[in-house]
DOGUBA-695197 format. One line per field, with one value per residue (C-alpha): residue number from 1; z negated, x, y negated. Coordinates in steps of 0.02 Angstrom, whole numbers. Layout:
k: c(NUM:...)
z: c(Z:...)
x: c(X:...)
y: c(Y:...)
//
This chain:
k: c(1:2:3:4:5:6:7:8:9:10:11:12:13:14:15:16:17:18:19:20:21:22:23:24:25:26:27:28:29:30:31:32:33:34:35:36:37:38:39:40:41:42:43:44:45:46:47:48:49:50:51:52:53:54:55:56:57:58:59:60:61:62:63:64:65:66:67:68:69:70:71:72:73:74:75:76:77:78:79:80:81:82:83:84:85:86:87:88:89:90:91:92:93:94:95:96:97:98:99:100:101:102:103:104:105:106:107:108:109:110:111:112:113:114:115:116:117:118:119:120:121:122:123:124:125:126:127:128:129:130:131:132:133:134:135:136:137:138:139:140:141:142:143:144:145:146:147:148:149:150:151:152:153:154:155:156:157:158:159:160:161:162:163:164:165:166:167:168:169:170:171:172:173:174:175:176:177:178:179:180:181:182:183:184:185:186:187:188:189:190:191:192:193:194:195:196:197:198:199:200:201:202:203:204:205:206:207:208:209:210:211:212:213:214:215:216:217:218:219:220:221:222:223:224:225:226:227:228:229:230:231:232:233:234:235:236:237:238:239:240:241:242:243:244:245:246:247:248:249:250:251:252:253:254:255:256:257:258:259:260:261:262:263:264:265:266:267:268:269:270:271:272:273:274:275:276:277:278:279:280:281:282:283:284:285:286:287:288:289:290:291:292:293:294:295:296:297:298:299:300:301:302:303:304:305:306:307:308:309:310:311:312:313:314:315:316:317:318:319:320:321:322:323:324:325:326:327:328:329:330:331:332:333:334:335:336:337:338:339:340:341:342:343:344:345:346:347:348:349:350:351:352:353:354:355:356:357:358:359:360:361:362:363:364:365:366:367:368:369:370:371:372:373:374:375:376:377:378:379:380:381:382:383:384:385:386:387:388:389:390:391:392:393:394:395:396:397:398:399:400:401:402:403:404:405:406:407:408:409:410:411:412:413:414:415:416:417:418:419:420:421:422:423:424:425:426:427:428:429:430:431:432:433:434:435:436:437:438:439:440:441:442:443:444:445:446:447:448:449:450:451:452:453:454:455:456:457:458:459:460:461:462:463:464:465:466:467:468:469:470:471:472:473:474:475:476:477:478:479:480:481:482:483:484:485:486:487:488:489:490:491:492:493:494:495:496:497:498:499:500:501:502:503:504:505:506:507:508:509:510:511:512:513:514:515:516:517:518:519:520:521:522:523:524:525:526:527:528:529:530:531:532:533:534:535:536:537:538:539:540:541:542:543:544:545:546:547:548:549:550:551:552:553:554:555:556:557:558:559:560:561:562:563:564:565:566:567:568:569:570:571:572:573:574:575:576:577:578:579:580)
z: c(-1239:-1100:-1118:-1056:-914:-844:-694:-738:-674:-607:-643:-518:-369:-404:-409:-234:-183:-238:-161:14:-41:92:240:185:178:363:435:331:445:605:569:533:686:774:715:771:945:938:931:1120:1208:1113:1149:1354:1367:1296:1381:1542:1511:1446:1558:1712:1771:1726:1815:1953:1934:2001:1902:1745:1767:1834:1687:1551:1627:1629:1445:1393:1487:1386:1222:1249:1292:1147:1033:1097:1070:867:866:917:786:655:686:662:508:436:514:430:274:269:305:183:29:86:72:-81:-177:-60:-178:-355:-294:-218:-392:-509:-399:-435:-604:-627:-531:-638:-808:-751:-699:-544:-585:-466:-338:-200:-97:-99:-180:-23:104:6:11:191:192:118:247:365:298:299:477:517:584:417:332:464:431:261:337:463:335:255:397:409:313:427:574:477:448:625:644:538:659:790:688:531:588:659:498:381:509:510:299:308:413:335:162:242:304:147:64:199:169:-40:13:107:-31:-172:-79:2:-118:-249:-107:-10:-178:-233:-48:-46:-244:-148:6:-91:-204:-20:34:-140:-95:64:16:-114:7:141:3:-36:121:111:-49:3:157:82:-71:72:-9:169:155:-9:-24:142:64:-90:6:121:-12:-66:125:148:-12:77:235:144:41:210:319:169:153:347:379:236:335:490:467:380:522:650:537:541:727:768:630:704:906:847:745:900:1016:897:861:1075:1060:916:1017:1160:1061:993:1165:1241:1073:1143:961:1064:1197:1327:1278:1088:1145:1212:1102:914:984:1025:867:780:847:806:619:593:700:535:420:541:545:365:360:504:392:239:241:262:127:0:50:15:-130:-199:-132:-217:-384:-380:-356:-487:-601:-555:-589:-762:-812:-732:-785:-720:-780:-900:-838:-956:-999:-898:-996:-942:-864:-977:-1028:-1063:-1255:-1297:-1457:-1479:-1637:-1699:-1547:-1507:-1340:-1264:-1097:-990:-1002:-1145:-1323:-1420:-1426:-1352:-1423:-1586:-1689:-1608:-1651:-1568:-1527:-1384:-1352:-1167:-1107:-1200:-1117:-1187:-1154:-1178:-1216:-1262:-1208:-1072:-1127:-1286:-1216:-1135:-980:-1083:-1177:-1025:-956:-1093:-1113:-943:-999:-866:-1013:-1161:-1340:-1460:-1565:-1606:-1465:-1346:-1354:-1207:-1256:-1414:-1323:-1300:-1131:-1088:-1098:-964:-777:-681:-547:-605:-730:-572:-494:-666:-696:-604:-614:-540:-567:-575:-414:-293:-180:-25:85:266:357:353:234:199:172:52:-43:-41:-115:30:-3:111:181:117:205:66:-79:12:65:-118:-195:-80:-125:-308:-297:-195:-42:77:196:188:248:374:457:471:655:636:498:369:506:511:501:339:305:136:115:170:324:400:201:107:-77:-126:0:-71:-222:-189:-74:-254:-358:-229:-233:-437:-419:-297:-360:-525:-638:-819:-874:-807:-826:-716:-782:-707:-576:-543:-514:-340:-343:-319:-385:-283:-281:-466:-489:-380:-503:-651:-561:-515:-707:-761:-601:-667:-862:-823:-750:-910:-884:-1013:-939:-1011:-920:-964:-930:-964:-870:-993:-854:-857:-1033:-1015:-953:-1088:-1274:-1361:-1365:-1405:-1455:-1437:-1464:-1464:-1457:-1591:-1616:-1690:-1715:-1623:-1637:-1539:-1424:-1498:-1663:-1585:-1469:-1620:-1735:-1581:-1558:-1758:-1738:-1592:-1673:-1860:-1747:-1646:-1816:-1867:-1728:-1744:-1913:-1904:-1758:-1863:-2013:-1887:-1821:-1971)
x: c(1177:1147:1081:887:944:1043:1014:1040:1161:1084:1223:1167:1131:1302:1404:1319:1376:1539:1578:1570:1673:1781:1670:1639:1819:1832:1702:1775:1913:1846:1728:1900:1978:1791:1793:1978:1949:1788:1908:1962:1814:1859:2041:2006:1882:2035:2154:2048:2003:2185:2289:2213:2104:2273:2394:2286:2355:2260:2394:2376:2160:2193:2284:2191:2018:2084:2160:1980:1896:1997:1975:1802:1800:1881:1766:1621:1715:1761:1575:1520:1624:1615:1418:1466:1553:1404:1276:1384:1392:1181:1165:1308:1208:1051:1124:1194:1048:893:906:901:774:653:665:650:493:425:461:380:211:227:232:113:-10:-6:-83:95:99:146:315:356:541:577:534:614:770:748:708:894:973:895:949:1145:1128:1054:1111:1080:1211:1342:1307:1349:1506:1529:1473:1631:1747:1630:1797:1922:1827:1801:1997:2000:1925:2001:2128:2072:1992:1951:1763:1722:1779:1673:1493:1536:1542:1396:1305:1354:1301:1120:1096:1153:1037:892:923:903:729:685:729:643:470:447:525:388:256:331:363:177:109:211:140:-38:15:62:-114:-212:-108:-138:-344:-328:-260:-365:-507:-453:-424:-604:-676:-817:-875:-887:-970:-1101:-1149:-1152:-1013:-903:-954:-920:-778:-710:-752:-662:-523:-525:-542:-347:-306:-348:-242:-84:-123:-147:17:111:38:89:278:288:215:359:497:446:445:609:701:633:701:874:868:832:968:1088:1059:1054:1217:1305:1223:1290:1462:1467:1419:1538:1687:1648:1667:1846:1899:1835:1945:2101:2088:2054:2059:1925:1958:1947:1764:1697:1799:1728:1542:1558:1662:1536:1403:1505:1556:1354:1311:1297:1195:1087:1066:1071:916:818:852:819:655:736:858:724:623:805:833:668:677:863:769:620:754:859:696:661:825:864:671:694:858:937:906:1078:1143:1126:1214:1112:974:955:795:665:534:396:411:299:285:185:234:119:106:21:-18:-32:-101:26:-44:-158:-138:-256:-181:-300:-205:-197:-83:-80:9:4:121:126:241:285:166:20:-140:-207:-387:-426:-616:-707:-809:-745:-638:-565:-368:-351:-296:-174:-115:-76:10:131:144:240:340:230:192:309:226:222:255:280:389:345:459:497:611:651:726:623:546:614:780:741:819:652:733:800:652:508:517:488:312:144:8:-151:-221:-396:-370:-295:-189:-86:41:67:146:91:13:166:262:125:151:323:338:419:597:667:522:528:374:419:399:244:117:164:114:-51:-90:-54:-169:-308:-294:-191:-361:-436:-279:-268:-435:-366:-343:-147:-134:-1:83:-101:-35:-168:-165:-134:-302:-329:-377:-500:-496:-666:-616:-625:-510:-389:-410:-358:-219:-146:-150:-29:86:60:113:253:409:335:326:363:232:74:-51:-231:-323:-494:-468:-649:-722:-750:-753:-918:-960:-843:-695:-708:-678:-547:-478:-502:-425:-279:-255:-240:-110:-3:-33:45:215:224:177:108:-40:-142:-298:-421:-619:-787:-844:-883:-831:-665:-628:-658:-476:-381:-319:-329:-451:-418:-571:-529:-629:-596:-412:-415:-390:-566:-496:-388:-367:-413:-543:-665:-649:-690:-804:-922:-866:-936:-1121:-1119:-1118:-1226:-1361:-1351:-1378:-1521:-1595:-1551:-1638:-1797:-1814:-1808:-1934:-2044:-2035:-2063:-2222:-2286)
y: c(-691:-804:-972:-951:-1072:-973:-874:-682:-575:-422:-300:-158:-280:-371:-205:-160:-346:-319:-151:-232:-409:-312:-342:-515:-554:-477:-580:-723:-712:-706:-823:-929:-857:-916:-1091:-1126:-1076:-1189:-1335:-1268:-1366:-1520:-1531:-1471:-1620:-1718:-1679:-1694:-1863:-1928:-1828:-1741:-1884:-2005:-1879:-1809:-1653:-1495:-1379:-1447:-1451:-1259:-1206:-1303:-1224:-1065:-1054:-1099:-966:-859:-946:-928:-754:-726:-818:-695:-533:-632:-644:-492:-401:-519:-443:-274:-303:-378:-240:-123:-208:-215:-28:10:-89:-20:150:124:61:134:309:207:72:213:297:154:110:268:276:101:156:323:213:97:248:177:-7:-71:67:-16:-13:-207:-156:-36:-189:-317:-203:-189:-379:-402:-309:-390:-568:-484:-474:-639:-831:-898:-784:-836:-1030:-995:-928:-1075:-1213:-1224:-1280:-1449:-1529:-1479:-1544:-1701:-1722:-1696:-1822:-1951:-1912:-1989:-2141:-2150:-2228:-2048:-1968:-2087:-2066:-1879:-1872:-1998:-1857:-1723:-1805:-1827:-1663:-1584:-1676:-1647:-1457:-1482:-1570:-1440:-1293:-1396:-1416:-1240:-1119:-1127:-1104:-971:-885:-906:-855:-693:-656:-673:-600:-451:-440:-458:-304:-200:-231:-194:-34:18:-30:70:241:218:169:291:233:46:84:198:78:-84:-160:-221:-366:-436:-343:-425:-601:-558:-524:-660:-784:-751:-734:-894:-942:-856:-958:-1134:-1099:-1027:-1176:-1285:-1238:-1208:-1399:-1456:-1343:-1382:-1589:-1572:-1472:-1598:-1751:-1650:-1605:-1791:-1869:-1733:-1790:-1975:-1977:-1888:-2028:-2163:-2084:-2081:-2262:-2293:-2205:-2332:-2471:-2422:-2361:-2524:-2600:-2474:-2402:-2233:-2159:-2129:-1932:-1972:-2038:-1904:-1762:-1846:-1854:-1643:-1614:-1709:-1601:-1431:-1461:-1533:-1375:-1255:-1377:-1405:-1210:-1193:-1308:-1205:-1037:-1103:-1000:-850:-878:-922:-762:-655:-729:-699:-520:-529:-576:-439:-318:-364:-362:-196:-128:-205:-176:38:85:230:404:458:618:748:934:1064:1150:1341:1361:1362:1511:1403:1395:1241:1134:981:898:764:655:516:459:256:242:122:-40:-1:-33:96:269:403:565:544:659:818:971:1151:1281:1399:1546:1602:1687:1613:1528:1373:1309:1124:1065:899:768:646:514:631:631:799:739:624:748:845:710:712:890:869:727:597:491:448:480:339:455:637:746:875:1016:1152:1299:1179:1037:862:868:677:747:867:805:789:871:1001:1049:1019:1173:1285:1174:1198:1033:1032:867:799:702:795:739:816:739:704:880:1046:1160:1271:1107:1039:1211:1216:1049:989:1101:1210:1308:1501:1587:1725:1637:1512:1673:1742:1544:1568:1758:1705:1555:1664:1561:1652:1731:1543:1461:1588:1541:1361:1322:1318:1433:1386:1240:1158:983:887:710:620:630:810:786:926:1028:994:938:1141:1178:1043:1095:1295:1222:1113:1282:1374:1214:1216:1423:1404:1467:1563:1415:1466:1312:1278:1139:1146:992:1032:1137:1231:1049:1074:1259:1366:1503:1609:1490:1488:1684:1698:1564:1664:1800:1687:1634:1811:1863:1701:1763:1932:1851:1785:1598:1472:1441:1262:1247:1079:1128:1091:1239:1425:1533:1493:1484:1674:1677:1606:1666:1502:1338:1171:1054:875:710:544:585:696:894:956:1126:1249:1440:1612:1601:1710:1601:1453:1502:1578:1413:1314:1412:1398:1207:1207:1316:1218:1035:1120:1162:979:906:1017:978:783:799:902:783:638:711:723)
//
């Protein structure tokens, strides 16, 4: 194991690193290729000053200022590929990782039930890329020729090599100043920056709440309270970086001043020639040229390698899925063997022991109280949430060895909260596959919603919102069913789904329960609504996480008025005995 010092090796990120070492190697070179030709300025101004203004000669001047035009040139074209190379390198490890990242986000917001739903690993991903393609990656690459342009300059006098170490030293250390005081605050303003955007979003979703109840206010000086955290923190590291780069700046245009004054001196001595003068102040300049960079990006490079260090979180905390042997597809055979269900983020189960067996085919009705597990349990009847214990069984095999993928399109979920995507209404039903008008009007005939979504004003391409747009919350609701019946799902699980239903939308339900029941579907269906109940073979009676009985309908129902009548009777005869 690693000492806890150590900085961890994210494996994932370094293999994505490593599979383009090629590009950096290729940009390695022509960033070599780049900085030799940079020596072309120095040596024309020197041999300008030593021999064309000695000589006179127009041929030699004619020549010389040609040969740089083309050295130049040529250090644009190096440049402008050496950007390619690195463009494709960013779009090649954003490729490469975008798929796992976006799935290991989801996965994390899924476990979390959505307590860190929010896309901060897809922009710092993009944030990475972005770095790859920017002037503090191509310092890095420039920073290490500062030596040979210091043994350059030992060549002409070994003064001009010691003030260009003594400058470099400086600078270096400048840019360790400059790390140490605004890493820690740019890292803590982006931790606030990110809670300010989370409100903000959950403000936004339930706008129509806070402006009914009056609440716009204090929930706009709740949020500006940690805005103006970000800013002090921002204004804080930017004051830091921004003082620092104007200390290097300055150092870096006095030391050139002084080296120019320095060169005078030892020409004036005849240690060097007038050329060596003015050819150590520019060289000077050129091999400080990427610190001084280095120091201006710094930000940037703290930001990617905090972004570098979220991801790598992410990844080792989300591992990838293990590919597993293809099931057949399943008949919707369920078994729930003595689970026990945790909320994420909670430590108290709230399905407590639960067993029950279903063959395909079969119809399941869940009742209780709220706050008695149903919906848990149906969340880990479809595998959302792991049991603590216990397994959930489909066609005999545990559901979390099912691929997701693969196993998706033989479930149907309603959920309490529904909620629709941006596109159209055959794409919502159609679960956003390849669009089968077959299989969607036969989804929305099965789900009793085909006439309604034909009165819509664009029919089945009537383009909803995430929030639904122009459907009212029954609407919605219909609109889920057909996307929970596309495809003939051999499981499905309608937690609530009459709650915004009248009396009309709720018979057409029942109707659309018994259609489903007669293509042979396991039908699980959690209500507090009687009409509905009607519908199914079997009952469930859960509270406080636990399974008060379960059998045939008609047994429970009867077991259930028996109760109700002996606590009426109860009731009456304590209020009789305390009247008298």
């Amino acid at each position: 194991m690693a000492a806890s010092n150590e900085k961890p090796q994210y494996k994932e990120l370094s293999s994505a690193l490593k599979s383009i070492k090629s590009y950096f190697i290729y940009a390695g070179l022509f960033s070599a290729a780049i900085n030799i030709l940079l020596l072309a300025p120095v040596i024309y101004m020197l041999q300008v000053y030593d021999r064309v203004i000695g000589s006179g000669s127009m041929s030699t001047l004619t020549m010389l200022t040609l040969l740089l035009l083309c050295l130049l040139s040529a250090i644009g074209g190096f440049e402008w590929v050496r950007s390619m190379i690195l463009i494709s390198a960013s779009n090649r490890i954003e490729r490469d990782l975008r798929e796992r990242v976006f799935d290991a986000t989801f996965k994390r917001a899924l476990l979390s039930g959505g307590q860190t739903s929010n896309s901060q690993p897809i922009s710092d991903l993009t944030g990475l890329r972005q770095f790859l393609t920017g002037n503090g990656l191509f310092a890095f690459f420039d920073a290490p020729w500062f030596p040979i342009y210091v043994g350059v300059m030992f060549l002409f006098h070994p003064w001009f090599g010691v003030a260009a170490i003594f400058a470099g030293v400086v600078m270096v250390i400048l840019a360790y100043i400059n790390e140490k005081v605004t890493n820690q605050r740019l890292k803590d303003a982006n931790s606030q920056a990110n809670l300010v955007s989370n409100q903000i979003i959950g403000s936004l979703r339930n706008a129509e709440v806070i402006a009914a109840m009056g609440m716009t206010a204090d929930i706009r000086k709740r949020q500006e309270q940690r805005s103006d955290e970000v800013l002090r923190l921002q204004t804080d590291a930017s004051r830091a970086g921004g003082l620092l780069t104007s200390v290097t700046k300055s150092f870096r245009m006095i030391m050139q001043s002084m080296l120019l004054g320095l060169g005078a001196l030892l020409a004036l001595q005849q240690e060097i020639s007038p050329g060596m003068m003015i050819a150590g102040s520019l060289l000077l300049g050129r091999a400080l040229a990427p610190i001084d960079l280095l120091v201006g990006t710094w930000k940037g490079f703290s930001v990617a390698r905090a972004q570098y260090d979220r991801l790598g979180q992410l990844l080792e905390q989300i591992p990838a899925n293990e590919k597993t042997m293809d099931l057949p597809p399943p008949k919707g055979e369920l078994t729930v063997e003595q689970v026990s269900v945790i909320p994420p983020g909670g430590k108290v189960p709230v399905v407590k022991n639960i067993s029950l067996g279903l063959r395909a085919g079969d119809s399941l009705g869940i009742i209780g109280p709220s706050a008695s597990g149903k919906s848990s349990l149906a969340r880990a009847m479809l595998g959302i949430w792991p049991s603590v214990s216990g397994k959930v069984r489909l066609d005999g095999a545990d559901i979390a060895s099912w691929d997701r993928v693969k196993l998706g399109p033989h479930l149907g979920y309603l959920p309490q909260d529904i909620e629709l995507f941006d596109g159209s209404v055959s794409e919502n039903i159609c679960r956003f596959g390849l669009v089968d008008p077959d299989k969607i009007v036969a989804a929305a005939r099965l789900a009793g919603v085909h006439d309604l979504i034909l009165r819509l004003p664009e029919g089945y391409d009537t383009v909803i919102g995430g929030a639904g747009g122009i459907l009212s919350g029954g609407q919605r609701q219909r609109i889920g069913l057909a996307r929970a019946l596309y495809g003939d799902p051999c499981l499905l699980i309608l937690d609530e789904p009459n709650s915004n239903l009248d009396d009309h939308g709720e018979k057409e339900l029942v109707e659309s329960i018994q259609r489903v029941k007669l293509k042979g579907c396991t039908v699980i269906v959690i209500t507090h609504r009687p009409l509905i109940l009607g519908s199914v073979d079997n009952i469930l009676v859960m509270k406080a996480g636990v399974a008060l009985m379960m059998g045939p309908r008609e047994q429970v129902m009867a077991k259930l008025v028996e109760q109700s009548q002996t606590n009426t009777e109860r009731e009456s005869d304590a209020t009789s005995n305390n009247a008298a």
